[in-house]
LUMVEX-465853 format. One line per 4 residues: their letters; for each residue x, y, z of C-alpha. Coordinates in steps of 0.5 Angstrom, whole numbers, m for minus. Example, Ala and Ser with C-alpha at 12.3 -4.5 7.8 and 13.67 -1.06 7.14 Angstrom:
! LUMVEX-465853
AS	25:m9:16 | 27:m2:14
! end
This chain:
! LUMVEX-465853
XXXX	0:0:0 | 6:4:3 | 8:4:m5 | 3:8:m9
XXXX	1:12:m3 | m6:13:m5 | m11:8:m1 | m18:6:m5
XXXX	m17:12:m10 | m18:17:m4 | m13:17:1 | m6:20:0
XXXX	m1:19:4 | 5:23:5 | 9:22:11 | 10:17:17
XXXX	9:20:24 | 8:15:27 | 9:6:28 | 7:2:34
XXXX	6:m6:35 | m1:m6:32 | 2:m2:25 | 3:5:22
XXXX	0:13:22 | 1:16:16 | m1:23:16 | m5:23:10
XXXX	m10:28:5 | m17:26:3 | m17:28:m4 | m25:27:m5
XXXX	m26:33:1 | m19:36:0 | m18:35:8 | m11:33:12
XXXX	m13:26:16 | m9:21:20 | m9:14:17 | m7:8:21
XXXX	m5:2:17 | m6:m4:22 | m2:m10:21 | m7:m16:20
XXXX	m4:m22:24 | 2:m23:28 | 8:m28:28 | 5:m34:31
XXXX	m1:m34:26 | m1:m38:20 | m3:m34:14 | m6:m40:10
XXXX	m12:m40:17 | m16:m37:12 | m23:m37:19 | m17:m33:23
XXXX	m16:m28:18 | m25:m28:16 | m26:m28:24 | m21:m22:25
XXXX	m23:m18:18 | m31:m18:22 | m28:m17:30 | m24:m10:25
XXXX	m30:m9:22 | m35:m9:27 | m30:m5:32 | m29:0:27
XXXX	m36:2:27 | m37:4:34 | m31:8:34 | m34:12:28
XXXX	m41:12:32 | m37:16:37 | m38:23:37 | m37:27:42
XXXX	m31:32:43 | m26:28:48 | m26:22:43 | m22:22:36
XXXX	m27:22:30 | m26:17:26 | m28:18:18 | m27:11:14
XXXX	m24:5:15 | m23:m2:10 | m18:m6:7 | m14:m5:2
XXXX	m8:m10:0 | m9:m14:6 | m8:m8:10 | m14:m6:15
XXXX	m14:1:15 | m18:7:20 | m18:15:17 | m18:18:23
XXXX	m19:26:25 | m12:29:24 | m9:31:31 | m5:37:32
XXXX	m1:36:40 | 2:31:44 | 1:25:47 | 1:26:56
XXXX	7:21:55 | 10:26:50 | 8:32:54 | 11:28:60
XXXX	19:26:56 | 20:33:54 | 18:35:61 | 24:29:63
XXXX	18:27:67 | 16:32:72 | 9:32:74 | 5:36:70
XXXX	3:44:73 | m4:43:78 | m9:46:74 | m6:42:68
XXXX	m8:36:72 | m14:38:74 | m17:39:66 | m14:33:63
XXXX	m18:29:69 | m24:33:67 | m24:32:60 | m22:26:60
XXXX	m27:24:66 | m33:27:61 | m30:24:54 | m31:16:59
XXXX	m37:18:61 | m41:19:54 | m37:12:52 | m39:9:57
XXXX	m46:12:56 | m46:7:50 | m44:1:52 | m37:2:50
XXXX	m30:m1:54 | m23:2:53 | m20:m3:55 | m12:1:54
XXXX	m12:7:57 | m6:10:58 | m1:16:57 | 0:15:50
XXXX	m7:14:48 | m9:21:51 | m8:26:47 | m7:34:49
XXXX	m8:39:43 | m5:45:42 | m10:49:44 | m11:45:50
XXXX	m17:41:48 | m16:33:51 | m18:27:47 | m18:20:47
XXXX	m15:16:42 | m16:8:39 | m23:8:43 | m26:2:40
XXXX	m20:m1:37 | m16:m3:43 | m19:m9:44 | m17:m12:37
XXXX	m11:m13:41 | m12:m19:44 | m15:m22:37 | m9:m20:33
XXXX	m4:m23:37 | 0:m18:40 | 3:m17:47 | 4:m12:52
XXXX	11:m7:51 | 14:m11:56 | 15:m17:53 | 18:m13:48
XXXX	14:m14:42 | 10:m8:42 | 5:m4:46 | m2:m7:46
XXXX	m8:m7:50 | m8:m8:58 | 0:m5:58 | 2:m6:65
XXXX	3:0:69 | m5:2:68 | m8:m5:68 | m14:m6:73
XXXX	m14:m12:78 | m19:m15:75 | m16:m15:68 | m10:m18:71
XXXX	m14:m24:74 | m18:m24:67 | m24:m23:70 | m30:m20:67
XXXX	m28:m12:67 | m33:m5:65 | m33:1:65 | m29:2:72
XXXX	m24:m2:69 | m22:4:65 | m23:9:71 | m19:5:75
XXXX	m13:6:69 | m15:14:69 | m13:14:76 | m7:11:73
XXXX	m5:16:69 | m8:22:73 | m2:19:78 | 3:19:73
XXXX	2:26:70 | 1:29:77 | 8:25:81 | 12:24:75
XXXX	11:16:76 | 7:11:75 | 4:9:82 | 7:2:81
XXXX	14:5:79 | 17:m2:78 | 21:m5:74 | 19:m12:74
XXXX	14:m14:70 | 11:m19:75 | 12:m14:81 | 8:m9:77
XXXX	2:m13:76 | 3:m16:83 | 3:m8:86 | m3:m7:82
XXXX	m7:m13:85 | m4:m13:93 | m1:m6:94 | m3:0:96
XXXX	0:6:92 | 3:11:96 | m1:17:97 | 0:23:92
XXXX	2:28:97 | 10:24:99 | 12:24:91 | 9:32:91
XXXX	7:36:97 | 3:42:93 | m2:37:90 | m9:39:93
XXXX	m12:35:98 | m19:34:92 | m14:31:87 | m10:26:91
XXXX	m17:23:94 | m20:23:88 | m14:19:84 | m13:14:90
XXXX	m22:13:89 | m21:11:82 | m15:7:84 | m18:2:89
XXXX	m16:m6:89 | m25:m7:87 | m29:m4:82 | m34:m3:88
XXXX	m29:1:91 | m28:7:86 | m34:12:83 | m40:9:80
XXXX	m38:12:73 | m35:17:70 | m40:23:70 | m40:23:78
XXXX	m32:24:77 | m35:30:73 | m38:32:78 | m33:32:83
XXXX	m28:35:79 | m33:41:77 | m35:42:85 | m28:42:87
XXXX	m24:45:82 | m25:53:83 | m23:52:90 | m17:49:88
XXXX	m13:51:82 | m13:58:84 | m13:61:77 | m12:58:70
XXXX	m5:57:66 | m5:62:60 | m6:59:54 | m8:61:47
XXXX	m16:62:46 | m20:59:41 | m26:56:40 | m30:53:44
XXXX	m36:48:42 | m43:47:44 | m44:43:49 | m49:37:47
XXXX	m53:34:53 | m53:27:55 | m57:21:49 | m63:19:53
XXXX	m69:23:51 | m71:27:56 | m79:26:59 | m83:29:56
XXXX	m89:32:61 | m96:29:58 | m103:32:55 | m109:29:56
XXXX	m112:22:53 | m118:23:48 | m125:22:49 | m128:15:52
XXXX	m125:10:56 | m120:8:52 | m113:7:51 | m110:13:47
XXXX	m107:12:41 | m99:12:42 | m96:18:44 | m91:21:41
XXXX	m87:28:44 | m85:33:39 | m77:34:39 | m74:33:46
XXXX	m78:38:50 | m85:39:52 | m91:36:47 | m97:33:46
XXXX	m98:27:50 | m102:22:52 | m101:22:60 | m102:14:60
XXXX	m96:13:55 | m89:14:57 | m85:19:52 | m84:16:45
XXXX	m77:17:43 | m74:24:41 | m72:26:34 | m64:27:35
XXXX	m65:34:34 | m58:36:37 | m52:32:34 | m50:27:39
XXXX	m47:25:45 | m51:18:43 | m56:18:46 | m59:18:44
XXXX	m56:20:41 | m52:21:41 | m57:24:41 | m56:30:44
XXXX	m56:29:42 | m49:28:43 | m45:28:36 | m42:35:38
XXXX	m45:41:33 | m40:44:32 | m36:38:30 | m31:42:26
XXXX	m29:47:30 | m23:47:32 | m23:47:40 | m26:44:45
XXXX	m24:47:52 | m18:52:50 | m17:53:58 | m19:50:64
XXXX	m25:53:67 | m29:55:73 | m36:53:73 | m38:59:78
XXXX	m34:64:74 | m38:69:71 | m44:67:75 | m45:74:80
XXXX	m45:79:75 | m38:81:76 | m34:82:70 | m27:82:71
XXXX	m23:81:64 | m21:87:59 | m28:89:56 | m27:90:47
XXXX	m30:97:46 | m33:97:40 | m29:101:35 | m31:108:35
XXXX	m34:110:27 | m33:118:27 | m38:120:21 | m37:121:15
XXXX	m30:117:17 | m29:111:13 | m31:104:17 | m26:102:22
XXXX	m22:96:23 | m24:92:29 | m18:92:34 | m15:84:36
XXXX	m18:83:42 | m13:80:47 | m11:74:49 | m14:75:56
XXXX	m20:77:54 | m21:71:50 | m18:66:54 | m24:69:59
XXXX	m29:69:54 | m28:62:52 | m27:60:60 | m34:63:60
XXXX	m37:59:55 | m35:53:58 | m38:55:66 | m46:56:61
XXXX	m43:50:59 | m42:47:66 | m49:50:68 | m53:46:62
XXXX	m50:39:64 | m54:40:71 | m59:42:68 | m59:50:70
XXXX	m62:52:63 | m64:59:66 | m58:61:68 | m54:58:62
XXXX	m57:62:58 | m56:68:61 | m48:66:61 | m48:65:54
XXXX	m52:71:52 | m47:75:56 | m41:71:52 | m44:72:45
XXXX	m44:80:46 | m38:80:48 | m35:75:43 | m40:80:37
XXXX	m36:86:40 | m29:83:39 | m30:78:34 | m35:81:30
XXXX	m43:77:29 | m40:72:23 | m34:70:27 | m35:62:29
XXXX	m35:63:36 | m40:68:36 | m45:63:33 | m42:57:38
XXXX	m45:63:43 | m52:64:40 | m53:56:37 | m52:55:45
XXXX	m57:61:47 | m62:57:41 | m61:51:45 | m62:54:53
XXXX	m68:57:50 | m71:50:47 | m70:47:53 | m74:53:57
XXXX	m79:52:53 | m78:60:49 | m79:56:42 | m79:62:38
XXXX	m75:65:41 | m70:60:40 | m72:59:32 | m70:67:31
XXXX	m63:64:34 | m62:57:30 | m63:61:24 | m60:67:25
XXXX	m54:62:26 | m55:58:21 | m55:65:16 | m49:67:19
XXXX	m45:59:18 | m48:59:11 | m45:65:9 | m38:64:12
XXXX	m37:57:13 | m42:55:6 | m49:52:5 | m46:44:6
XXXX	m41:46:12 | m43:40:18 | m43:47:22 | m49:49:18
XXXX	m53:44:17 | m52:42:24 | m55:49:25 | m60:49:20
XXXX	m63:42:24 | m64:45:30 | m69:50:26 | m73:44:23
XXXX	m74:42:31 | m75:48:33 | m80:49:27 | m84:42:29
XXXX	m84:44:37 | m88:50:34 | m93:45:31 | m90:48:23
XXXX	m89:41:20 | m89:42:14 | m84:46:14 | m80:43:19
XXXX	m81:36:14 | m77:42:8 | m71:44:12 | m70:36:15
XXXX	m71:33:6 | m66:39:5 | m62:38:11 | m62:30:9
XXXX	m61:30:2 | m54:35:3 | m51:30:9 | m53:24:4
XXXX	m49:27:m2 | m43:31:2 | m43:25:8 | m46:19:5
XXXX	m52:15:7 | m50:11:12 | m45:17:17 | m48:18:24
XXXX	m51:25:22 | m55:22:16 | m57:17:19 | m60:22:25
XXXX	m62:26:20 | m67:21:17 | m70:19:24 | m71:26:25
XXXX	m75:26:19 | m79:19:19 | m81:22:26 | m84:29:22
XXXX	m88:24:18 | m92:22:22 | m94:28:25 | m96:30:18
XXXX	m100:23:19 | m96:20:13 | m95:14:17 | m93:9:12
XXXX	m87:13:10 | m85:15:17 | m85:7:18 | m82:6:11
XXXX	m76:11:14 | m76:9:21 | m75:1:18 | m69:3:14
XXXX	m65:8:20 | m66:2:24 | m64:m3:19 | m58:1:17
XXXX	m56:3:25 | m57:m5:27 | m51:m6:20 | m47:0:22
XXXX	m47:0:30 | m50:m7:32 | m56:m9:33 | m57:m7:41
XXXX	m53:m1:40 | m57:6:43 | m59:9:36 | m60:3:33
XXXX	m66:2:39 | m68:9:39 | m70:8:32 | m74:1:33
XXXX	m77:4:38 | m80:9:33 | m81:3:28 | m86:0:34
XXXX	m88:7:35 | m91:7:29 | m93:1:28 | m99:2:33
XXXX	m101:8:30 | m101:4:24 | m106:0:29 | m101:m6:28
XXXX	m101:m7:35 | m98:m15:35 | m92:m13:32 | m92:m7:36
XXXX	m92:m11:42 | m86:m16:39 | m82:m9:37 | m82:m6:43
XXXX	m81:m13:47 | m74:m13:43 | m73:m7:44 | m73:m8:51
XXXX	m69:m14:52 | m64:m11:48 | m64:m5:53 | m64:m9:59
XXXX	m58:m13:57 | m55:m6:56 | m56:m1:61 | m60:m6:66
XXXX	m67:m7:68 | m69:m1:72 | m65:4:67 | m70:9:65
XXXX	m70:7:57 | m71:0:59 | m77:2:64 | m80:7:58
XXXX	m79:1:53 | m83:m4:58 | m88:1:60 | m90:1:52
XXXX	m91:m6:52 | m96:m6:57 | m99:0:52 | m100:m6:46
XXXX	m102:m11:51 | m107:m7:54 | m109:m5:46 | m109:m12:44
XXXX	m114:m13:50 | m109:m18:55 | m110:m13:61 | m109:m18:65
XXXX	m102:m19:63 | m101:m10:62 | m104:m10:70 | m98:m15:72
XXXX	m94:m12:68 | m95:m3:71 | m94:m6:77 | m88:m9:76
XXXX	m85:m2:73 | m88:1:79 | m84:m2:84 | m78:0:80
XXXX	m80:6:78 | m82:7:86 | m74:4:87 | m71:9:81
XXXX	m74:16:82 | m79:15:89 | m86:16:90 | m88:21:87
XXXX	m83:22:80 | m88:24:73 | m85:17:71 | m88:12:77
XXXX	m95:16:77 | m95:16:69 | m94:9:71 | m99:8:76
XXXX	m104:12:72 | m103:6:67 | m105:0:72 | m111:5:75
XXXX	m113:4:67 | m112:m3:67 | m116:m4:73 | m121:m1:69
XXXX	m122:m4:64 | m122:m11:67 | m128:m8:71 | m124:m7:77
XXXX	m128:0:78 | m127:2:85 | m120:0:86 | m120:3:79
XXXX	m122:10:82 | m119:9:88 | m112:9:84 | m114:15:80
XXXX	m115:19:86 | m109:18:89 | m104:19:82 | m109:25:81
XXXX	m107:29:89 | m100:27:87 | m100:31:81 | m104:36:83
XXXX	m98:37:89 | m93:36:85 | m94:38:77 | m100:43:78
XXXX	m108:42:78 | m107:45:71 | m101:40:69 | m104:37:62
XXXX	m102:30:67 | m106:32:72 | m112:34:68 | m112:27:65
XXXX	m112:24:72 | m117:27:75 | m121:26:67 | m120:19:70
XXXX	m123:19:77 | m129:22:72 | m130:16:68 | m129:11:74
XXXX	m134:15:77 | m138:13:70 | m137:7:71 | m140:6:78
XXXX	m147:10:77 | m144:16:80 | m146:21:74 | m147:28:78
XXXX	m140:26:81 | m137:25:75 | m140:31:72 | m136:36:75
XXXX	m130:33:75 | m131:33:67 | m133:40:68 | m127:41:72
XXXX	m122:39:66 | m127:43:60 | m126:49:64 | m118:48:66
XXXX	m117:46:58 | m121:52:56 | m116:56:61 | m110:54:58
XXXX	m110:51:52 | m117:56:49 | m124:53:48 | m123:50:40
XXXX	m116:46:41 | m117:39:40 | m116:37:48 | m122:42:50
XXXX	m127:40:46 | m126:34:47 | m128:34:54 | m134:38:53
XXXX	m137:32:49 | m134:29:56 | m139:33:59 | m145:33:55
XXXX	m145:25:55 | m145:26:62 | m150:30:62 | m155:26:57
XXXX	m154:19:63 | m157:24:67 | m163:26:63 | m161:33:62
XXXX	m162:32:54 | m163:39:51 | m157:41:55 | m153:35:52
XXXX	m156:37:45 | m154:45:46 | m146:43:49 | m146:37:42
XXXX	m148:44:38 | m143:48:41 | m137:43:40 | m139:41:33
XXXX	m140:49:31 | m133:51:34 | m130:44:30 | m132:47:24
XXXX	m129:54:24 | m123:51:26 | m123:46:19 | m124:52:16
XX	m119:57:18 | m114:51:17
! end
C-alpha cells in the first residue's frame, strides 16, 4: 500500500508520523474532500499465526469491521473522530481526524518526566472524565487507556485515541510492551486488578486505569514505578499506592483522594461511573486550582447533552375509556402526549453525544470547530455579574469616516470568554438551563464585539442560546436564533458545511416544536439530502437526519412512510453499530411507535419487547429506557385486550419506578396511571377509581392542577365514576378538566373540545338531553370553524 501512496483511490498518504505493534499512522490527504487525515494501517495477523488460516483471517476481518464501526459511531468532542476505515492489500486501514498536539507520555518526555502543573491536571481528569462518561454511556470499554492514548492538542482540548479499536489486541496477537514485542492492549503499568485476574472488567476498569495516569501525570510515576513485569501486576492487584502527596506535596487534597478513589483494588470501591467524576471534579476545582494556566484561546464547541430523551410532560387522552393512540413527543421537549404513555423516543435534533443519540444529542454541533475547551474553566465563573476580563469596546465610527477596522482582541479577554463559555456549558450538564442561557447570551455580545456577529465563535455562542431557550421552553425564540446561526454558517462556512447543516437541523426541530410540520419535513428533506451527497447515507449524521424525518412524517400523518424510513435507519444503524447499539434501538422504538399508530398492534408488541430486552442487557433493568421500553408494552398488550398481562406488567414497572425515582416521580405516577387504566378495563372500577384519585392528588401537589398529567387523571376519576353509576360526581369532574383545558389550551383545541363531548355525555345519563344537544352543537360548531381556518 506504502508503495502507491494512494488507498482506494482516495487516501494520499504523504508522510510516516507514527508506528507501533499494532502498524503504521501516516498523515494523509482526503483528496474527494481535500481535508488532512490521519490513516492508520493496522498489521492483520501476528507471527504465531498462519496466514494460509483462512477462518483466522475472516474472524479478524469481521471483529476489525464491527469494531471500526463503534469507534466511527462515537461522536463526542474528547474522542478521536474516525471517518472511514476498509481493506486495502490486505492491510486494514482506520482514516482518523488528524490531530495537532502530544501524547500525555509525550508531553511527559519532553518535561523529563516532571509531574505536569496542577491545573493542568485537573482538566486533563475533567475532560478525560467527560469523553468515559458519553462512551460508557454507550456501552463502549476502553480497555487500554493509557498516556499514549490520551491526546493533549495544542489548544488545550483532550481526547482519547483508538477507542473501540484497543480491543482487537488480544485478536490480533500482540502482547503488552514488556515482553518487547510491541504495545497492546492492557499495558501493565494502567492495567486494573480485574484485568490482571482475566476476570470480567467494565467501564470501572477504564477508571481505574484514568487513576493511573492521573497518577503518573500528577507525580512524574506511575503508582507502581517497578521495573519487573510481574511485580508490576503484582502492586496492582495486592499493593496500596502511596499517597500522591509523598511524590509531590503541593498536590490539593481533592486531586489526591479523587485518584486514590479510582485506583481501589475493586470495582465496587472506585465512583460509580465517570459522570460522577465529573462532578466532583466541576465542585471542587474553582476552590483548587486558584486560577488558569494561560493559554491560546480558541473556539469552543457546544455542549451536547446526554443520548437518552428527556421526559416529556404529557397531555390529555381523547374521549372515552379507552387507551389513546400511542404517544409520541415533538422533539426532545415538551409536546402533546397522552398521559398513559411514556414519552415515545426523540428525534435526535441536537447531534450526538448517543444518545441517544447520540443523540444529543450528542454527536457535537460544531464538529469542525477547531477547539473544544481552549482552557480549564471555573463552573462559577462569571456567574455573579462580575466582569473581571478587558472588555473589547466597539470601535469608534466617526461620521463620514470610513469604517473602522476591528481591533484584535487580546488573549485574555478571549481565554476569559472561552473560560466563560464553558461554565454555560457546566450549567446545562446540571440541568440549569436559565442560567445557561444567561451566560451564553452574555458570552455572545461580547464575543460579537470583539470578533464580529459571523465569527464561529460567536455563532458557537448564539447556537447555545438557541439551545438554552429550546430546552426552556421559549421555542420562538430559539427558532430566530437557530436561524440567524444558521444564515451566518451558511455565509462564511458554506451551505454543505456540517456546522450549518447542524444548524440548519436544529431549525427544523424548533420548527416542529412549533407545530409547523410541514416546514419543519422541508428543512429535515434539504438537510438529508446535503448529508447524503456530502457524508454519505450511512454517517451518523445522516442517519440521525432520517430519523429525525421519519419522525415528522408522521406528525403530518404520513404513517407509512415514516414507517418505511423509520425501518431503513433501524435497518442501517443494526448494520453499522450493532443490533442493541443505543441509536439502533432509539429507531426501533420508533418503528414500534408507528406501527400502533398503524393499528399493527401484534408486531408493535413484539418490537417494543426486542427493544426491551436488548436495553435490559445493555443498560439494566431499571434504566429509565428500559423502564419507557417495558411500559410501551404494557400499552400494546392492553390494545390487544391482554389487560391482565398489562396490569402485571404496571405494577412490576411500578415497583421499579418507585425504587429509581421515588414515589412520586412523573414517570412512577404515569405508570400508576396506566395500572389504574387496566384495573378499569378489566371492570375493577372501585380500585379503578381509587387508584386514579390517589395519581390525581399526587400530580396536582407536584406538577399542578392544570398540568395536562393532572387533568388527565382527574378525567379518569370522572370515568370510573361513569362507571360505578356516579353520574352527578362525574360530572363536575369533567366539567372541572373542560374549564382547565379551555383555560390554558383555549375553547377550540383538539383536548378541549374533546371534553366538552365528555361533559354532554354525561350529561345525557343524567337526563339532562337538551342541555346534551345545545353543548354537541356547541362543540360541532366550534370543530367546523377550526376545519375552516385550517
Amino acid at each position: 500500500m506504502a508503495d502507491t501512496r494512494l488507498i482506494q483511490g482516495r487516501y494520499r498518504l504523504l508522510e510516516r508520523i507514527g508506528r507501533g505493534g499494532m502498524g503504521e499512522v501516516w498523515r494523509a490527504v482526503d483528496e474527494s474532500l481535500g481535508r488532512s487525515v490521519a490513516v492508520k494501517c493496522l498489521k492483520p495477523l501476528g507471527p504465531q499465526h498462519n496466514r494460509s488460516d483462512e477462518n483466522f483471517v475472516k474472524v479478524l476481518r469481521e471483529r476489525f469491521r464491527r469494531e471500526a464501526r463503534v469507534a466511527a459511531s462515537l461522536q463526542h468532542r474528547g474522542v478521536t473522530v474516525v471517518h472511514d476505515f476498509g481493506e486495502s492489500d490486505g492491510v486494514l486501514f482506520l482514516v482518523m481526524e488528524l490531530l495537532e498536539g502530544r501524547n500525555l507520555s509525550q508531553l511527559l518526555e519532553e518535561n523529563k518526566q516532571a509531574p505536569l502543573p496542577v491545573p493542568d491536571v485537573v482538566d486533563i481528569a475533567e475532560q478525560v472524565a467527560d469523553a468515559l462518561a458519553y462512551t460508557h454511556r454507550q456501552g463502549i470499554v476502553h480497555r487500554d487507556l493509557k498516556p499514549a492514548n490520551i491526546m493533549r492538542l495544542t489548544d488545550g482540548a483532550v481526547k482519547i485515541c483508538d477507542f473501540g479499536i484497543a480491543r482487537l489486541g488480544a485478536d490480533i496477537g500482540f502482547t503488552s510492551r514488556l515482553t518487547g514485542t510491541g504495545i497492546a492492549m492492557g499495558t501493565p503499568h494502567y492495567m486494573s486488578p480485574e484485568q490482571i485476574s482475566g476476570a470480567e472488567v467494565d467501564h470501572r476498569s477504564d477508571l481505574y486505569s484514568l487513576g493511573c495516569v492521573l497518577y503518573e501525570i500528577a507525580t512524574g510515576v506511575p503508582p507502581f514505578d517497578l521495573d519487573d513485569a510481574w511485580a508490576v501486576l503484582v502492586g496492582h492487584r495486592d499493593t496500596p499506592p502511596v499517597p500522591l502527596r509523598e511524590h509531590r506535596s503541593e498536590l490539593p487534597d481533592f486531586l489526591e483522594r479523587l485518584v486514590l478513589d479510582l485506583l481501589a483494588k475493586t470495582p465496587e470501591g472506585r465512583p460509580d461511573d465517570a459522570a460522577e467524576l465529573c462532578h466532583r471534579i466541576a465542585a471542587e476545582r474553582s476552590g483548587t486550582t486558584g486560577g488558569h494556566p494561560a493559554g491560546v484561546p480558541v473556539p469552543v464547541l457546544p455542549y451536547v447533552p446526554p443520548q437518552h430523551p428527556p421526559r416529556v410532560p404529557a397531555q390529555a387522552t381523547p374521549p372515552g375509556h379507552s387507551q389513546p393512540g400511542h404517544p409520541h413527543p415533538d422533539h426532545s421537549h415538551p409536546g402533546h402526549t397522552p398521559s398513559v404513555h411514556p414519552p415515545a423516543p426523540s428525534p435526535e435534533s441536537r447531534l450526538p453525544d448517543w444518545t441517544r443519540g447520540m443523540t444529543t444529542g450528542h454527536k457535537a454541533a460544531g464538529s469542525s470547530l477547531a477547539a473544544l475547551h481552549a482552557t480549564p474553566y471555573d463552573p462559577t465563573a462569571g456567574l455573579t455579574g462580575e466582569w473581571t476580563s478587558p472588555v473589547m469596546p466597539p470601535p469608534v465610527q466617526l461620521p463620514g469616516a470610513a469604517p473602522a477596522e476591528r481591533p484584535t482582541p487580546s488573549p485574555e479577554l478571549l481565554s476569559v470568554l472561552a473560560s466563560r463559555h464553558n461554565a454555560g456549558l457546566s450549567l446545562g450538564r446540571l440541568g440549569r438551563w436559565d442560567e445557561a442561557g444567561e451566560v451564553h447570551r452574555a458570552v455572545a455580545e461580547e464575543r460579537e464585539r470583539a470578533l464580529g456577529a459571523d465569527h464561529p465563535d460567536t455563532l458557537t455562542s448564539r447556537y447555545e442560546v438557541g439551545f438554552t431557550l429550546s430546552r426552556t421552553g421559549n421555542a420562538a425564540d430559539a427558532l430566530r436564533e437557530f436561524a440567524h446561526v444558521a444564515d451566518g454558517r451558511e455565509r462564511t462556512l458554506g451551505p454543505d458545511h456540517p456546522d450549518t447543516l447542524a444548524a440548519r437541523q436544529e431549525t427544523a426541530y424548533v420548527l416542529g416544536r412549533l407545530g409547523r410540520h410541514a416546514e419543519a419535513h422541508q428543512v429535515y428533506a434539504s438537510v438529508l439530502a446535503a448529508r447524503e451527497r456530502t457524508m454519505g447515507p450511512d454517517h451518523p449524521d445522516t442517519l440521525r437526519c432520517r430519523h429525525n424525518l421519519a419522525f415528522n412524517l408522521g406528525r403530518l400523518g404520513r404513517l407509512e412512510e415514516s414507517y418505511r424510513t423509520a425501518q431503513d435507519v433501524a435497518d442501517a444503524r443494526a448494520r453499522l453499530l450493532g443490533a442493541t447499539h443505543p441509536d439502533t434501538l432509539v429507531t426501533k422504538y420508533e418503528v414500534a411507535y408507528t406501527l400502533g399508530r398503524l393499528g399493527r398492534w401484534s408486531d408493535a408488541l413484539h418490537t417494543y419487547r426486542e427493544v426491551a430486552t436488548a436495553r435490559g442487557a445493555v443498560f439494566g433493568a431499571d434504566h429509565p429506557d428500559t423502564l419507557a421500553a417495558r411500559y410501551e408494552v404494557g400499552i400494546c398488550l392492553g390494545r390487544l385486550g391482554r389487560s391482565a398481562e398489562a396490569l402485571d406488567l404496571y405494577r412490576e414497572l411500578v415497583a421499579a419506578r418507585t425504587r429509581v425515582h421515588g414515589p412520586a416521580h412523573p414517570e412512577t405516577l404515569r405508570a400508576r396511571h396506566g395500572l389504574g387504566v387496566n384495573l378499569g378495563r378489566l371492570a375493577r372500577w372501585e380500585e379503578a377509581l381509587q387508584e386514579s384519585r390517589d395519581v390525581c392528588a399526587l400530580r396536582e401537589r407536584v406538577l399542578g392542577a392544570d398540568h395536562p398529567d393532572t387533568l388527565v387523571s382527574r378525567r379518569e376519576v370522572a370515568v370510573g365514576l361513569g362507571w360505578l353509576g356516579r353520574w352527578a360526581d362525574a360530572l363536575g369532574a369533567y366539567r372541572q378538566v373542560a374549564e382547565a383545558r379551555d383555560r390554558v389550551l383555549g375553547p377550540a383545541h383538539p383536548d378541549a373540545l374533546a371534553s366538552r363531548n365528555d361533559e354532554a355525555h354525561c350529561l345525557e345519563q343524567l337526563g339532562r338531553h337538551a342541555e346534551a344537544v345545545e353543548l354537541y352543537r356547541h362543540v360541532a360548531a366550534l370543530r367546523r370553524q377550526v376545519a375552516a381556518t385550517g
